[in-house]
C-alpha positions in Angstrom: 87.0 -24.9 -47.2 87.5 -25.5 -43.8 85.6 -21.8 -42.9 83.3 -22.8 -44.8 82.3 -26.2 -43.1 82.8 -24.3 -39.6 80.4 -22.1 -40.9 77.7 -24.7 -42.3 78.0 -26.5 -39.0 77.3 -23.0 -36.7 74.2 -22.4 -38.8 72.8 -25.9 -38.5 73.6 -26.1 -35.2 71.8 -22.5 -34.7 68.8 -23.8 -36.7 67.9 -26.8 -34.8 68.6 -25.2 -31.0 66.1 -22.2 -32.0 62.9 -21.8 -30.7 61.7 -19.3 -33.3 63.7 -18.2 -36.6 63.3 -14.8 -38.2 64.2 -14.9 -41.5 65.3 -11.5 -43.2 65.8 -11.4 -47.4 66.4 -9.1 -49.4 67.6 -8.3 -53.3 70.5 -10.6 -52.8 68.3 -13.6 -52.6 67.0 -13.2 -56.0 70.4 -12.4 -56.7 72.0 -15.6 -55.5 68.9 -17.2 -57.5 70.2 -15.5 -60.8 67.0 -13.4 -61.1 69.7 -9.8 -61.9 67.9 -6.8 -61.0 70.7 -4.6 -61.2 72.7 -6.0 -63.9 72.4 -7.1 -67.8 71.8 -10.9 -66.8 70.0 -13.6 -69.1 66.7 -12.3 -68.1 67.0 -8.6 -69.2 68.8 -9.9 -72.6 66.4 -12.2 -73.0 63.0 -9.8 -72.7 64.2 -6.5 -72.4 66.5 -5.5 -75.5 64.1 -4.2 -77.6 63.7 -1.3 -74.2 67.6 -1.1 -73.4 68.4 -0.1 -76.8 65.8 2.5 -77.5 65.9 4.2 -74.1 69.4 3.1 -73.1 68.7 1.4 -70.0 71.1 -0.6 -68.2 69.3 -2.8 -66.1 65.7 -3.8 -64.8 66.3 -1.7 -61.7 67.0 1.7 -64.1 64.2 0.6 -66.2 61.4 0.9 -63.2 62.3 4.3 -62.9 63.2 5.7 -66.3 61.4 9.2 -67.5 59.6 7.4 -70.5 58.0 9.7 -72.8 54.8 8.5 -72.2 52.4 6.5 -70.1 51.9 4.1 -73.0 55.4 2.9 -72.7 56.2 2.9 -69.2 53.3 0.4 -68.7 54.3 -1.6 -71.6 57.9 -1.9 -69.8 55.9 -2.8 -66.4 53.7 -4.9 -68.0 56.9 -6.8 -69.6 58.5 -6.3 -66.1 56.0 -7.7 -64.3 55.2 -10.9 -66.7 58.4 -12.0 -66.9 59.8 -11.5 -63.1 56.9 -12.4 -61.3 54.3 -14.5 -63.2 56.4 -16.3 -65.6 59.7 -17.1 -63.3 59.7 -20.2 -60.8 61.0 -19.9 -57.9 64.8 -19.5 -57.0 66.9 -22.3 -56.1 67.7 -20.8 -52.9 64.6 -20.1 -51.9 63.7 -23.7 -52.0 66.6 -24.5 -50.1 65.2 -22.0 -47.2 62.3 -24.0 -47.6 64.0 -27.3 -46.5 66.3 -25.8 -43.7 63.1 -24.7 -42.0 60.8 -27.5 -42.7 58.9 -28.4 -39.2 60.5 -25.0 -37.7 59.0 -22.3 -36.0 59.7 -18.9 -38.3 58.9 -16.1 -39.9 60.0 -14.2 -43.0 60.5 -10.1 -43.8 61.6 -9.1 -46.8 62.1 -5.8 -48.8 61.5 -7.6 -51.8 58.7 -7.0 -54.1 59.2 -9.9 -56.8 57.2 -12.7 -54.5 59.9 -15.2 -54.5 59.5 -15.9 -50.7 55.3 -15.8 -51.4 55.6 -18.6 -54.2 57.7 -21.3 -51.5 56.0 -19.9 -48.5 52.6 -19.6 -47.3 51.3 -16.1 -47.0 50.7 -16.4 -43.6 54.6 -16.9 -42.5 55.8 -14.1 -44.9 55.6 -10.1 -44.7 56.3 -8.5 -47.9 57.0 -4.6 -45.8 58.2 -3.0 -48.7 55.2 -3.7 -50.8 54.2 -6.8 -53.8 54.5 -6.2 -57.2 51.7 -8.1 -57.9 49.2 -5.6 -56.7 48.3 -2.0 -57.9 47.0 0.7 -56.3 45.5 3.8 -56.6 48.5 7.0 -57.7 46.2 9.5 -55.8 45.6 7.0 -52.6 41.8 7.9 -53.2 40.8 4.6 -51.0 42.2 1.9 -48.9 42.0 -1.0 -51.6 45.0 -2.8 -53.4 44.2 -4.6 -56.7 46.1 -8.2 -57.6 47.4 -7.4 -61.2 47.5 -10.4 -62.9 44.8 -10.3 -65.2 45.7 -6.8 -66.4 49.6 -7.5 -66.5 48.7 -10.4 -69.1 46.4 -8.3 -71.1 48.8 -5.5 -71.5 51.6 -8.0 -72.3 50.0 -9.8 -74.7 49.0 -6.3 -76.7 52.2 -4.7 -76.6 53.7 -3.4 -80.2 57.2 -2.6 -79.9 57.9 -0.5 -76.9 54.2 0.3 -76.1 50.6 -0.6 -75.2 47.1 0.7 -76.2 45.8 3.7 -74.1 42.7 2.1 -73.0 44.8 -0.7 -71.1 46.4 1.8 -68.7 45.2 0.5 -65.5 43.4 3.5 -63.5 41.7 3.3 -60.6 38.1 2.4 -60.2 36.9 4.6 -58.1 38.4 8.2 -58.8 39.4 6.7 -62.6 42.9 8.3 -62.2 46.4 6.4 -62.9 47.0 3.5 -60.8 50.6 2.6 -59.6 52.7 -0.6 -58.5 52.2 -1.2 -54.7 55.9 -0.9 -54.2 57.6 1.5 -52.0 57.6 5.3 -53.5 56.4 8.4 -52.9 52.7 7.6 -53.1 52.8 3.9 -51.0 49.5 3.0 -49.6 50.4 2.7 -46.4 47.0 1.6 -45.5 44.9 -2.1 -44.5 47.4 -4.0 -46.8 50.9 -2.5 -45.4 49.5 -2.8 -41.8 48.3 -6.1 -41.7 52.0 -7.2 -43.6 53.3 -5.5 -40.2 51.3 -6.9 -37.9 52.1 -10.3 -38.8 56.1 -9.7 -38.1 55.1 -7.9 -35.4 53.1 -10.3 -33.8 55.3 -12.9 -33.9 58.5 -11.1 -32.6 56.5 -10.2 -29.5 55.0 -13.6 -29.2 58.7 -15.5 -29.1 60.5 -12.4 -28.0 61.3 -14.3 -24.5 62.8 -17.7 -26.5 65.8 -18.9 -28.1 65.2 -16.6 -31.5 67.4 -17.2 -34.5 68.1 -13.9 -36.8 68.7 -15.1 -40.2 69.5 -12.5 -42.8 70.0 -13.3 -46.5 71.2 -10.7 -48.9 70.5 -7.9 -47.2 72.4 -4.4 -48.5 73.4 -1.4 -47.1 70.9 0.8 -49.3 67.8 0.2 -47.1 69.8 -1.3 -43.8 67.1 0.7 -41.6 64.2 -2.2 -42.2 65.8 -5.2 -41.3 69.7 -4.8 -40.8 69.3 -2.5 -37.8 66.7 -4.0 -36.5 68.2 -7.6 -36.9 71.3 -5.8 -35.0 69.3 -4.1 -32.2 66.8 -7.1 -31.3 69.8 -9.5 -30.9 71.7 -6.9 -28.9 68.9 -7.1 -26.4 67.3 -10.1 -26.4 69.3 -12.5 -23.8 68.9 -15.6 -26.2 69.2 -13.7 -29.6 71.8 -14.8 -32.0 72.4 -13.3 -35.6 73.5 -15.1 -38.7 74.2 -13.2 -41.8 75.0 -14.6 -45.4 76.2 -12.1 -48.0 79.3 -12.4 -50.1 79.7 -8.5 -49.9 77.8 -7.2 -47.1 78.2 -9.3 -44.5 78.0 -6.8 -41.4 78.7 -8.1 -38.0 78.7 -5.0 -35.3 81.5 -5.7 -32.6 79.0 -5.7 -30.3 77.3 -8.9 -31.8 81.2 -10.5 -32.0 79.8 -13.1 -29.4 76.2 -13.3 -30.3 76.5 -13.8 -34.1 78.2 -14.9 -37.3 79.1 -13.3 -40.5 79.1 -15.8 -43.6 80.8 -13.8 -46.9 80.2 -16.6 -49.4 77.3 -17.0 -52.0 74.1 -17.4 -50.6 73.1 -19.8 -52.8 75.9 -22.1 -52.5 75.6 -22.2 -48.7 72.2 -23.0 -48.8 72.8 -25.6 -51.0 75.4 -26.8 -49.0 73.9 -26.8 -45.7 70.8 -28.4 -47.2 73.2 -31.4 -48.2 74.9 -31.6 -45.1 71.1 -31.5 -43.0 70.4 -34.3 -45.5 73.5 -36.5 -44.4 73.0 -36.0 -41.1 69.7 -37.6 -41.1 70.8 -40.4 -43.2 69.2 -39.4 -46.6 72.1 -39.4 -48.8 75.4 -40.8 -48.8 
């Protein structure tokens, strides 16, 4: 307990001395929110049974990317996938805690998620979704620069599924070459065009514009799958930026290079509980609560 308290009083303390916080988040975010991805949590019993038992899937994550036999079905999975983890689900209690901890602060958020938990707390303009948004489509064949916001045809498809599948005509296809249209989420056919870019130049534009100040690196539930778009350059930033520190919270893969021994902090506990916690213990310290 003690740890811990050391730990909730380095991050505060890190908090209110920065000039500019970068916030990194990834799967275990959603994770610490109880939004399961990768395992058989409430949500996937809940919506998804009817799909795990016919094409034995184990988890949402295996379901985005299981052969189905036809196109009919993989969209009414998405379509299921996409209603009830994005449009339906509130946002995570952690992310709400994030929200207080940097109320008033200068920051900015990258994530690799794609479920628009950090766009639902945040405004758009302070996160970069680099990894793409669920809630948009594109075109499969990358015909033209456009991304479509998907909520209209999401709900539609829902709403006319019969047992594991939808209609043909409510495929979503592009409207300009009137082939397939895909998620705008990382794959082999990303649009890496307007959209991606301007997600980029956001982040981008604020690393080089406090580069020279007292930055926080804050990363939340970051793995070692994809370490190579924020991890590592979390790592490398704070290495050489004179008045870089780096705080990382994961309960399993909390990384903390030697070379960072003096400039950072590894936290292995549950996000959400030290979020939680810190949010408490800022709230005591200004005098709102006991």
């Amino acid at each position: 307990m003690l740890l811990q308290q050391n730990n909730i009083d380095i991050l505060l303390q890190k908090l209110e001395d920065a000039d500019a916080i970068v916030v990194g988040g990834a799967a275990g975010m959603s994770e610490a929110a109880g939004y399961s991805y990768y395992e058989k949590g409430e949500l996937f019993n809940n919506h998804f049974g009817e799909f795990a038992k016919k094409y034995g899937m184990e988890n949402l994550f295996y379901g985005f990317y299981h052969p189905f036999p036809t196109k009919e079905e993989r969209w009414a999975y998405l379509a299921t996938l996409y209603q009830k983890t994005i449009y339906d689900l509130e946002a995570g209690q952690p992310y709400l805690d994030l929200e207080k901890l940097l109320e008033g602060k200068n920051y900015f958020i990258v994530t690799t998620n794609q479920d628009a938990q950090f766009s639902k707390v945040f405004p758009q303009d302070k996160v970069a979704p680099i990894q793409g948004d669920s809630r948009y489509f594109q075109c499969n064949d990358r015909c033209h620069d456009q991304v479509y916001f998907n909520k209209d045809m999401v709900e539609k498809m829902y709403e006319n599924i019969e047992g594991t599948s939808i209609p043909t005509e409510l495929i979503p296809t592009c409207p300009k070459c009137g082939g397939d249209m895909e998620p705008w989420v990382r794959s082999y056919v990303f649009l890496e065009g307007t959209a991606y870019r301007t997600e980029l130049k956001k982040y981008n534009e604020f690393l080089i514009k406090n580069k020279d100040k007292k930055v926080l690196f804050l990363e939340l539930g970051v793995g070692k799958m994809t370490p190579m778009f924020i991890k590592e350059p979390f790592w490398n930033m704070t290495y050489h930026w004179p008045d870089a520190y780096y705080i990382t919270i994961n309960p399993n893969d909390a990384i903390l290079p030697v070379e960072l021994m003096d400039k950072g902090l590894a936290i292995h506990e549950d996000i959400a509980q030290v979020l939680k916690t810190a949010v408490k213990e800022q709230e005591k310290r200004a005098g709102n609560i006991e």
